[in-house]
ZAMIDREN-975960 format. One record per residue (C-alpha): x negated, y negated, z negated. Coordinates in steps of 0.1 Angstrom, whole numbers, plus 5000, padded with zeros to 4 digits. Layout:
<sekes>
XYZ...
</sekes>
This chain:
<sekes>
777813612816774213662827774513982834777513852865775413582876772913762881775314022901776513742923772613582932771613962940774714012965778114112955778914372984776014582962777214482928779314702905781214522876779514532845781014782818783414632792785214872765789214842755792114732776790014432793787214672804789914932822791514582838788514462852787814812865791114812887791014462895787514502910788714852928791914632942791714552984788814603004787314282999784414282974784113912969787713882965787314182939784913972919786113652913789513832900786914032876784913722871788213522864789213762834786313722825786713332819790013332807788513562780785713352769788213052766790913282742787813422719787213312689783213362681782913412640779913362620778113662608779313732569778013542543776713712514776313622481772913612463773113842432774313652400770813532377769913692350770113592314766813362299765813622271763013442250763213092254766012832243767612702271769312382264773212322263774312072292775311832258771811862241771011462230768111532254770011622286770711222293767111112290766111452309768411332336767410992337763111162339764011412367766711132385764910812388760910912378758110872377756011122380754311112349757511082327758611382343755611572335755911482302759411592300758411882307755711922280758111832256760312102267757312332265756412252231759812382219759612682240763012532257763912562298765812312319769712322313771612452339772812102353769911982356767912232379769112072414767311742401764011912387763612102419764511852436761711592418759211922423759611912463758511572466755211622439753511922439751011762408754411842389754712192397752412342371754312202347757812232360757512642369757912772336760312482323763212642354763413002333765413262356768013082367766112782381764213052400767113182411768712882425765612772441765913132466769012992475767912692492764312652515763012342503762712482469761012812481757712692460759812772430761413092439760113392441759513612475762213922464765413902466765913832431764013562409761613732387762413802351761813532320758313542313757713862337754113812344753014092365755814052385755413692389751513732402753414012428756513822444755713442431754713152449751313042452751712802423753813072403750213272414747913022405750212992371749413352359746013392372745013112349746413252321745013552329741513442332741613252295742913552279740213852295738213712329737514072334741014172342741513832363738113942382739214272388743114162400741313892423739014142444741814412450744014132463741313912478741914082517745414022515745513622506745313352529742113122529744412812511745313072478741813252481740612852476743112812448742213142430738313132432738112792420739912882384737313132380735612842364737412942334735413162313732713162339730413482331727613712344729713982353731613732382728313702398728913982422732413872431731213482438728313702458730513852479732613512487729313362500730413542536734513442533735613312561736812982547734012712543735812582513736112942499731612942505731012652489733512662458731113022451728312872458729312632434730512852403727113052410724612792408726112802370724913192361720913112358720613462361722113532399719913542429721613242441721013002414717213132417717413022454718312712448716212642420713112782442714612492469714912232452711612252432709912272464711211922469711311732438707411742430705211522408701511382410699111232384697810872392696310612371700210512356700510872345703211112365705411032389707911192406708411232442711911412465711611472500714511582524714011972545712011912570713612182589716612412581715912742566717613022584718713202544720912912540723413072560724013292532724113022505727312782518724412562537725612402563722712352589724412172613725611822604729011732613729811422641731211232612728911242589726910932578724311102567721211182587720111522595717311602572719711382543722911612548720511892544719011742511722411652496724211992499721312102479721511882449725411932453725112292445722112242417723212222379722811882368720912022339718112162356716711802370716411682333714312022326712612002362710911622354711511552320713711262323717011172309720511092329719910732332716210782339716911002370719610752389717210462384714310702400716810812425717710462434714210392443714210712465714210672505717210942495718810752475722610822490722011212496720811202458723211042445726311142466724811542452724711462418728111262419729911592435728111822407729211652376731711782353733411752320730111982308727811672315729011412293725611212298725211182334728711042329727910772307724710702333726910732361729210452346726510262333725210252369726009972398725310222425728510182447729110532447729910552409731510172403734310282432734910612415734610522380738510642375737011042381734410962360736610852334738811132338736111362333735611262296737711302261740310992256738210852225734810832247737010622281738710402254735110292244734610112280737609942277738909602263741409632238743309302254745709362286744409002299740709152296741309442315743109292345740609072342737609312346739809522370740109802347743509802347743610062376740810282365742610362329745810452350744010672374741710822347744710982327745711292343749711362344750411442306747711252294748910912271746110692254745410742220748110562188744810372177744510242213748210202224748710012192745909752200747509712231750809612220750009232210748809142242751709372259754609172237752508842253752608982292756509042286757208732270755408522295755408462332752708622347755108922357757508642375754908632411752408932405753309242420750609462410751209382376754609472376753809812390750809852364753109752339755610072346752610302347751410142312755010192295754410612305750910582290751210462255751110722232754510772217753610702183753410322194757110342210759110262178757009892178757109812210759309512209761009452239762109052242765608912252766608862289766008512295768708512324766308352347764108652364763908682395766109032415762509182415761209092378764809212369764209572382761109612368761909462335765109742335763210012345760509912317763109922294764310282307761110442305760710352273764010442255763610762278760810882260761410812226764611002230762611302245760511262214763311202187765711442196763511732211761411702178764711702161765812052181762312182169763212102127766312242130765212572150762412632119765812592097767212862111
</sekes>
């Protein structure tokens, strides 16, 4: 129809009616050829035209059907009536999160994938967390990676070809996967030879966007060695800030790279000491001015508008950000807890201690311990991180071993944000807990207090599942409110979802050895 309109703007005594093949095409011709009046001529074309487009019926293009998935070779997939399908339904269905990553776990631990029925749900609960993805991926097998091609909001879990990759096809997921399926093999690949995972990063590193390149470089942490050095070298000048710094990062690790010897050479120059009549003492200062080789070692020299920091401070604390925590104990001599209470007498106090808090790691279970020990504001409103950062049986010491105790210290929301998804708290733990966790169901604090309902959800997906069997759950007393009802039901669910995960997947596991 353009094509006419435009015909009829330009002028129809000039116009020539547009070609059309068949029957209707010849028609049009002689219509248009028909009298000597050329307007007249075109609106019979143009009529034909219409009628036409009325009578047509427009089809879709073809649909055609994705290639049937291929076959799980090496790991069990479960029958749609294994006794664990109805708790697996009720995990992927109605959550939470962490019940669903432990599903999954289980499932790992017998080498089993998904059943069939059970994929739309799984992929479904994967869209909406991405924290569940790492251990969701290799729980789908081939078809779950098939079925997730066929539908767009599921794409994280498919592969890019037009066929899902095979069952535990490595290479070929690292070349057509996702960036999670990615970030799945690399780290698998760097705890089994970091070489290879070095070498496979820098022939792929100018073909990956700066959000994977972030992703990648970061789990070079695993199996951190000298021979990365030139690698993280090279990522000093990426183009991604976050790329710089997490290099800058990972080098500051290898004493022996120029970097680390930069900083060092830095940071000494600031952190001096002098002899008086008390013995040594210790003095920092900030940069005075910013030192053009920083460019080269993820050193921001100018400050950002938002930053609360001062100048000559922002310089300081990207500094002590980068510098191992170790080497300020060999620097001055003093311990962890020594160093915050000097730093808290600093006039750089919050560039100090905003450095160190960003440097610490699972490696440095001391500065931990002083960082939790400490009632700088920086570590009291992080203390869940912290927590995280160290084994279950060191957290467990800073907490009460009485429900009423920890909501009454506030802990209550630091233990749930310092177990990662997976995680549960130890049997010696959970089963100290269960007096006082029989008294908060039996009683009526639950009745007005929101929080504590929610907490109390999140604590029946953290006990460890050895405790399960004697949690005793107490009779309805027919008098809860419509929100104490729901909470006590899902309670309830939670519960008898996990022990059947545990029972019958543990079960699928004896009789497999049998075989």
């Amino acid at each position: 129809m353009n094509g006419w309109l435009k015909a009829a703007l330009v002028g129809i005594e000039a116009s020539a009616p547009l070609p059309a093949d068949g029957e209707i095409g010849a028609l049009m011709a002689t219509l248009a050829a028909q009298g000597n009046d050329p307007a007249q001529g075109y609106c019979r074309v143009a009529g034909v035209l219409a009628a036409c487009r009325l009578a047509a019926l427009s089809l879709p293009p073809p649909v055609v059907l994705p290639a049937a998935a291929t076959a799980d070779a090496q790991a069990l997939a479960l029958a749609d009536d294994h006794p664990a399908c109805a708790a697996l339904a009720s995990a992927f269905a109605e959550g939470p999160l962490r019940l669903q990553y432990e599903a999954c776990l289980r499932l790992a631990e017998v080498d089993a994938h998904l059943p069939a029925a059970l994929l739309p749900s799984a992929l479904q609960a994967g869209q909406r967390q991405q924290v569940l993805r790492a251990a969701l991926l290799p729980r789908l097998g081939a078809r779950g990676q098939w079925l997730a091609a066929c539908n767009p909001d599921w794409r994280y879990a498919a592969s890019s070809g037009e066929s899902a990759p095979a069952a535990n096809d490595e290479e070929q997921q690292w070349q057509q996967g996702s960036i999670e399926q990615r970030a799945q093999y690399f780290r698998a690949l760097r705890r089994r030879d970091p070489a290879a995972a070095n070498t496979l990063l820098q022939a792929q590193l100018g073909e990956l966007a700066a959000k994977e390149r972030a992703a990648l470089v970061e789990l070079l942490a695993i199996g951190l060695q000298a021979d990365d050095a030139a690698l993280l070298e090279s990522l000093l000048k990426d183009r991604s800030r976050e790329v710089r710094y997490l290099a800058a990062r990972l080098l500051a690790l290898l004493p022996d790279a120029a970097h680390a010897r930069r900083l060092c050479v830095w940071t000494a120059e600031l952190v001096t000491s002098r002899r008086g009549m008390l013995g040594r003492s210790w003095q920092c200062e900030a940069p005075a001015t910013a030192d053009p080789d920083w460019a080269g070692a993820a050193i921001e020299s100018s400050r950002p508008q938002h930053e609360t920091l001062g100048e000559r401070a922002w310089w300081l604390y990207q500094l002590v950000r980068q510098v191992p925590l170790a080497w300020w104990c060999e620097h001055t001599g003093m311990r962890a807890a020594e160093l915050l209470a000097w730093a808290a007498r600093s006039d750089w106090a919050e560039a100090l201690q905003r450095g160190w808090r960003e440097r610490v790691g699972a490696a440095d279970p001391e500065w931990i311990e002083a960082m939790l020990a400490s009632n700088a504001p920086i570590f009291r409103h992080g203390m869940s991180d912290l927590l995280a950062l160290l084994p279950m049986a060191q957290r467990e010491r800073h907490w009460p071993r009485n429900l009423a105790e920890l909501q009454q210290a506030g802990l209550l929301g630091p233990i749930i944000g310092a177990c990662a998804p997976g995680e549960t708290l130890s049997a010696g733990y959970s089963a100290a807990l269960l007096p006082s966790l029989h008294a908060l169901l039996e009683g009526d604090a639950l009745r007005q207090d929101y929080g504590l309902r929610a907490v109390l959800l999140e604590l029946a997906t953290l006990l460890h599942p050895d405790s399960l069997p004697a949690l005793r759950l107490p009779p309805r007393r027919g008098d809860e409110t419509p929100a104490l009802a729901e909470c006590l039901t899902d309670f309830q669910r939670i519960v008898a979802v996990r022990r059947a995960l545990h029972d019958s997947l543990a079960r699928s596991t004896r009789s497999t050895e049998l075989r």
